[in-house]
C-alpha positions in Angstrom: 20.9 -181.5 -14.4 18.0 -179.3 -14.7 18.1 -176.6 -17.7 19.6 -173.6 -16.3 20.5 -175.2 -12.9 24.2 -175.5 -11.8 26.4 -178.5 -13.5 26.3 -181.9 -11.7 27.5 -185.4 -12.4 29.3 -186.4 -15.3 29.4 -183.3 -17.0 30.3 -181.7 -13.9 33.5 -184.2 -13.1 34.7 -184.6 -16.7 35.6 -180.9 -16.6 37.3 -181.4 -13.1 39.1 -183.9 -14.0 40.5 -182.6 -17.3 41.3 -178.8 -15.8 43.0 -180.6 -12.4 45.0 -182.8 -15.0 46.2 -179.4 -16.9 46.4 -177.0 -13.7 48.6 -180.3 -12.0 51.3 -179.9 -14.8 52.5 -176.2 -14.0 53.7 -177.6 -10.5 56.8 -179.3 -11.2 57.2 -177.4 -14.7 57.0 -174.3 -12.5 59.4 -175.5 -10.1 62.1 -177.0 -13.0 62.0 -173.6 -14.4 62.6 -171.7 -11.2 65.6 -173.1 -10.5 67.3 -170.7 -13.0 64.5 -168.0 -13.5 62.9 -165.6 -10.9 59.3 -165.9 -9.3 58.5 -162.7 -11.0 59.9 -163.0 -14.2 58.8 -166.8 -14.7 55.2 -165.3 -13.6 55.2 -162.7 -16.3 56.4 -165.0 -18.7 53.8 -167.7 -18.3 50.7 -165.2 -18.1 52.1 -163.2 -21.3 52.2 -166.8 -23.2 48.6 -167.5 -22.0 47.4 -163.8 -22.7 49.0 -164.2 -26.5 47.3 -167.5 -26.9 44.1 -166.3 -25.7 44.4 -163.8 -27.9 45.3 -165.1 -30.9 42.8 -167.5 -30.8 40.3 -165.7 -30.0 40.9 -163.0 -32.9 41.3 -166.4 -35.4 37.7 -168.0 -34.3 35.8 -164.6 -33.6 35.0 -165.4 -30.3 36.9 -162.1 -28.9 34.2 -160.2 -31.4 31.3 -161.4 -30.0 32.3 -160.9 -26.1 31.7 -158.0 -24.1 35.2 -157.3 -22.3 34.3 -157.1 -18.4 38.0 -155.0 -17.5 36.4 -154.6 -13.7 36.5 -158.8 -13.6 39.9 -158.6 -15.6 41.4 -156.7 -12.3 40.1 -159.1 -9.8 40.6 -161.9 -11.2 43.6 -161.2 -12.6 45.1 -160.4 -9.0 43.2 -163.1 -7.1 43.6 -166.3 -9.8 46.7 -164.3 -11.7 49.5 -162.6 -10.9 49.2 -162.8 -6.8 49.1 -166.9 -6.5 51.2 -167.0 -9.4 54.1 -165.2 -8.1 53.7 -166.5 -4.6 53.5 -170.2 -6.0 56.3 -169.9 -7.7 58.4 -168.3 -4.4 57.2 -171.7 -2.6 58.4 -173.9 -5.0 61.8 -173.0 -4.3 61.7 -174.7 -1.3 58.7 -177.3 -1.3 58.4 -180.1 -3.5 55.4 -179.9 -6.5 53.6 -182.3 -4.5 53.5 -180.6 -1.3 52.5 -177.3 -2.6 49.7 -178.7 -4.7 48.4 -180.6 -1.4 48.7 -177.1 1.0 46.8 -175.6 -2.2 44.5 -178.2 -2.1 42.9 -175.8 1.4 41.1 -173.7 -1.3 38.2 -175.4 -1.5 38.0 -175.1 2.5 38.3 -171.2 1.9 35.9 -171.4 -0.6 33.4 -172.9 1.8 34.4 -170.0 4.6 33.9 -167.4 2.0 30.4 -168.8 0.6 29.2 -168.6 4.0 29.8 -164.2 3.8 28.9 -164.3 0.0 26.9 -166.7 -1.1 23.7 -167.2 1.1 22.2 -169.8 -1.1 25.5 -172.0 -0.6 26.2 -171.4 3.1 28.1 -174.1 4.5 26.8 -176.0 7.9 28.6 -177.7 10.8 29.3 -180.5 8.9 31.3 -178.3 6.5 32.8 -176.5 9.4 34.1 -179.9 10.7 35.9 -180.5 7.4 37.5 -177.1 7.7 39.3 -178.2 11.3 40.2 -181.4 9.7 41.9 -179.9 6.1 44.1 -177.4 8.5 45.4 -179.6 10.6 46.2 -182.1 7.3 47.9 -178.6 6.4 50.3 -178.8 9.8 51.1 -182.6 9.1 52.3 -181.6 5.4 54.7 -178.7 6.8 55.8 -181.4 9.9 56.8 -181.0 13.5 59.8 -178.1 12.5 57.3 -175.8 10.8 54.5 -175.8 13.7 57.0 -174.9 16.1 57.6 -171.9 14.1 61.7 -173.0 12.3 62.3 -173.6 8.7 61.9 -172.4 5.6 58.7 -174.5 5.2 56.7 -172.6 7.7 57.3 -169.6 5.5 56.8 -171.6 1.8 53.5 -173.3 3.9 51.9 -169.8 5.0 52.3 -168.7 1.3 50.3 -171.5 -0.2 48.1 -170.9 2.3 47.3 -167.1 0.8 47.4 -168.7 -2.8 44.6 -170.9 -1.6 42.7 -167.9 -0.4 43.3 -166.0 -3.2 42.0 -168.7 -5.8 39.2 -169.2 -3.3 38.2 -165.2 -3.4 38.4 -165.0 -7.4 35.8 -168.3 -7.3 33.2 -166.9 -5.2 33.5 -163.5 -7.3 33.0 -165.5 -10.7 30.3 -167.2 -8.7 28.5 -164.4 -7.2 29.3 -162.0 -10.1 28.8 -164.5 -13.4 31.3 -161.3 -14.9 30.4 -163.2 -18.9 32.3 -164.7 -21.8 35.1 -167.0 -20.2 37.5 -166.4 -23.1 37.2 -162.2 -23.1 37.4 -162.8 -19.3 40.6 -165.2 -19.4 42.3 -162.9 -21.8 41.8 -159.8 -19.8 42.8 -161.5 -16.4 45.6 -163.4 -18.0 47.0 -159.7 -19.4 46.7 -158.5 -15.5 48.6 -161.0 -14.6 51.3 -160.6 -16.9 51.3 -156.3 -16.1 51.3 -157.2 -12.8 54.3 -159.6 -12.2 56.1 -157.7 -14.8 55.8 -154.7 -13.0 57.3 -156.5 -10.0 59.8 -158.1 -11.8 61.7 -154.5 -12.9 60.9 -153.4 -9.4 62.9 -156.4 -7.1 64.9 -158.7 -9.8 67.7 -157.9 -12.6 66.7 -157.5 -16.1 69.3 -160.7 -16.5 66.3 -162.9 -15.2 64.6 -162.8 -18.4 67.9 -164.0 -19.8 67.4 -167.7 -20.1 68.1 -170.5 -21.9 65.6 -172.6 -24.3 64.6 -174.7 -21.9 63.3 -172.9 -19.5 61.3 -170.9 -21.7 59.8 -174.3 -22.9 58.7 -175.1 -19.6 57.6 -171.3 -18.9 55.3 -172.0 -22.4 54.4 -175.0 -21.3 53.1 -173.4 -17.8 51.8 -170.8 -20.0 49.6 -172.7 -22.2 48.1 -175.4 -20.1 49.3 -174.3 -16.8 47.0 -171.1 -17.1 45.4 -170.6 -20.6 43.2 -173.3 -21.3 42.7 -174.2 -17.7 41.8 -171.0 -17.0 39.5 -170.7 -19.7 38.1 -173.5 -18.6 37.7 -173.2 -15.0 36.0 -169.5 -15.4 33.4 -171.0 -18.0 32.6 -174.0 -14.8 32.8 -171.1 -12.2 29.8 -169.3 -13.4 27.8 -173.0 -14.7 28.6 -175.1 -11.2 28.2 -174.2 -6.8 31.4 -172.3 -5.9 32.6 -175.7 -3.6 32.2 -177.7 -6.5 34.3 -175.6 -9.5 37.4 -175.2 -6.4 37.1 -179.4 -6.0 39.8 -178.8 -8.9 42.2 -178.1 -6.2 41.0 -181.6 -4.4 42.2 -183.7 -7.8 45.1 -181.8 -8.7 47.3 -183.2 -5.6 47.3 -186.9 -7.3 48.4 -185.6 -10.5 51.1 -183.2 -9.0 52.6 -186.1 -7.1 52.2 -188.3 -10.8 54.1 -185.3 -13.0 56.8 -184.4 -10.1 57.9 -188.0 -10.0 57.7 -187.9 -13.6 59.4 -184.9 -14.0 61.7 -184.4 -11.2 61.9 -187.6 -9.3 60.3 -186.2 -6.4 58.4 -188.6 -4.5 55.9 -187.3 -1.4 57.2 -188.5 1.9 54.7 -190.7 4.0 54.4 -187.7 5.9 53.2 -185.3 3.1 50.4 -187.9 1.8 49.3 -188.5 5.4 48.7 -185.3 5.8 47.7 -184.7 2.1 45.0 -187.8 2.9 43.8 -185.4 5.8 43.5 -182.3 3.9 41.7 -184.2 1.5 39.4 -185.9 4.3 38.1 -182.1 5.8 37.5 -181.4 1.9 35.4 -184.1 1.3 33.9 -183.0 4.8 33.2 -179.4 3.7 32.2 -180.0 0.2 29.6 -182.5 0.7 28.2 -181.2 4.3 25.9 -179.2 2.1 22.9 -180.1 0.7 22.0 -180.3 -2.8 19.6 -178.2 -2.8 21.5 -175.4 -1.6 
């Protein structure tokens, strides 16, 4: 890695590996905690968690003190990588399993690509990347199965949601990217308290107050979504958005499928159909496609 130049090999997977492993967990914890609690509620409890972490810790070390708060980034990213995919993620896991959702998710790297083309000219992709596109949304149809390409089920629905949480994460990457908005703490914190407004407000507008009413456990698991579903992940991934190429900081969404499966076995017994990691192995295929179509020195 040349000083200055954009992160690459070991440094570069070390960090995708450990924010995949983190982001993976909130999957099945997500999904165990919306059996009893609301989208929007479980949404505005796990970003106002992360947002008093961040906080906190950032008022204990200093580090809030010496950042410049970007409250333009806050907005967008807290819509695009906060509240929006939140809320909608937590709507499909009503109905899909953890595994499934993380492998329709998984598409955001293919978004990523699309949107670097209108965005980024210095990571454009080519035909090669193109090709991989193709091949990661027809992995996407194989996931959801024969019922939900002919237009039946509730999976169609749960699919085409996933699908906009993969666009949305893909937008807030290529704005970090193209924007470099500063300090990733300030700049979680901020988009973390978004969030939390945001799925809050949506919360008193469409569920009953009694949502918030729950026991113990499921405000464990909302922490625990809260904590190293989106605070340190996030913290994380923001720093690695503005330090790596756009394609390579969203290959989180290409390791996270493995360790979704792992945890939702572990968690909830849920174990992929053939189906879903046939497909999953497809989406996966047009990623590696897209991702490493472009040259290096792009």
């Amino acid at each position: 890695m040349t000083p200055g130049g954009p992160l690459r090999g070991w440094p570069l997977w070390w960090r995708l590996v450990l924010i995949s492993a983190m982001w993976a967990t909130s999957f099945p914890v997500v999904r165990l905690a919306a059996r009893s609690m609301p989208p929007f509620a479980l949404s505005a409890g796990r970003a106002a968690v992360a947002v008093l972490l961040l906080v906190v810790f950032g008022l204990l070390t200093g580090a809030l003190r010496m950042e410049r708060w970007n409250w333009r980034a806050g907005l967008v990213i807290g819509t695009t990588n906060g509240w929006l995919p939140n809320c909608l993620t937590a709507f499909a896991l009503l109905t899909l399993a953890a595994a499934t959702v993380a492998l329709i998710q998984s598409a955001t790297p293919l978004f990523v690509a699309l949107l670097a083309f209108l965005f980024l000219p210095g990571e454009r992709p080519g035909p090669r990347t193109l090709a991989g596109m193709a091949v990661g949304f027809a992995g996407i149809g194989v996931i959801l199965g024969p019922s939900a390409l002919l237009g039946a089920g509730a999976g169609l629905l749960a699919g085409a949601v996933m699908l906009v949480v993969a666009l949305s994460y893909a937008t807030g990457t290529v704005y970090v990217r193209r924007t470099r908005p500063g300090g990733a703490l300030a700049l979680a914190a901020g988009q973390q308290g978004v969030s939390a407004l945001g799925a809050l407000a949506l919360a008193l507008a469409f569920e009953p107050l009694s949502g918030f009413d729950q026991p113990w456990e499921v405000w464990a698991a909302v922490a625990w979504a809260g904590v190293f579903g989106s605070a340190v992940p996030v913290t994380l991934f923001l720093s690695l958005a503005q330090r790596a190429r756009a394609t390579d900081a969203a290959m989180t969404g290409y390791l996270q499928p493995g360790f979704a499966a792992l945890f939702g076995a572990m968690l909830l017994g849920e174990w992929p159909e053939p189906r879903v990691m046939l497909g999953g192995l497809v989406v996966l295929l047009g990623v590696w496609l897209a991702t490493g179509g472009q040259g290096r020195g792009q």
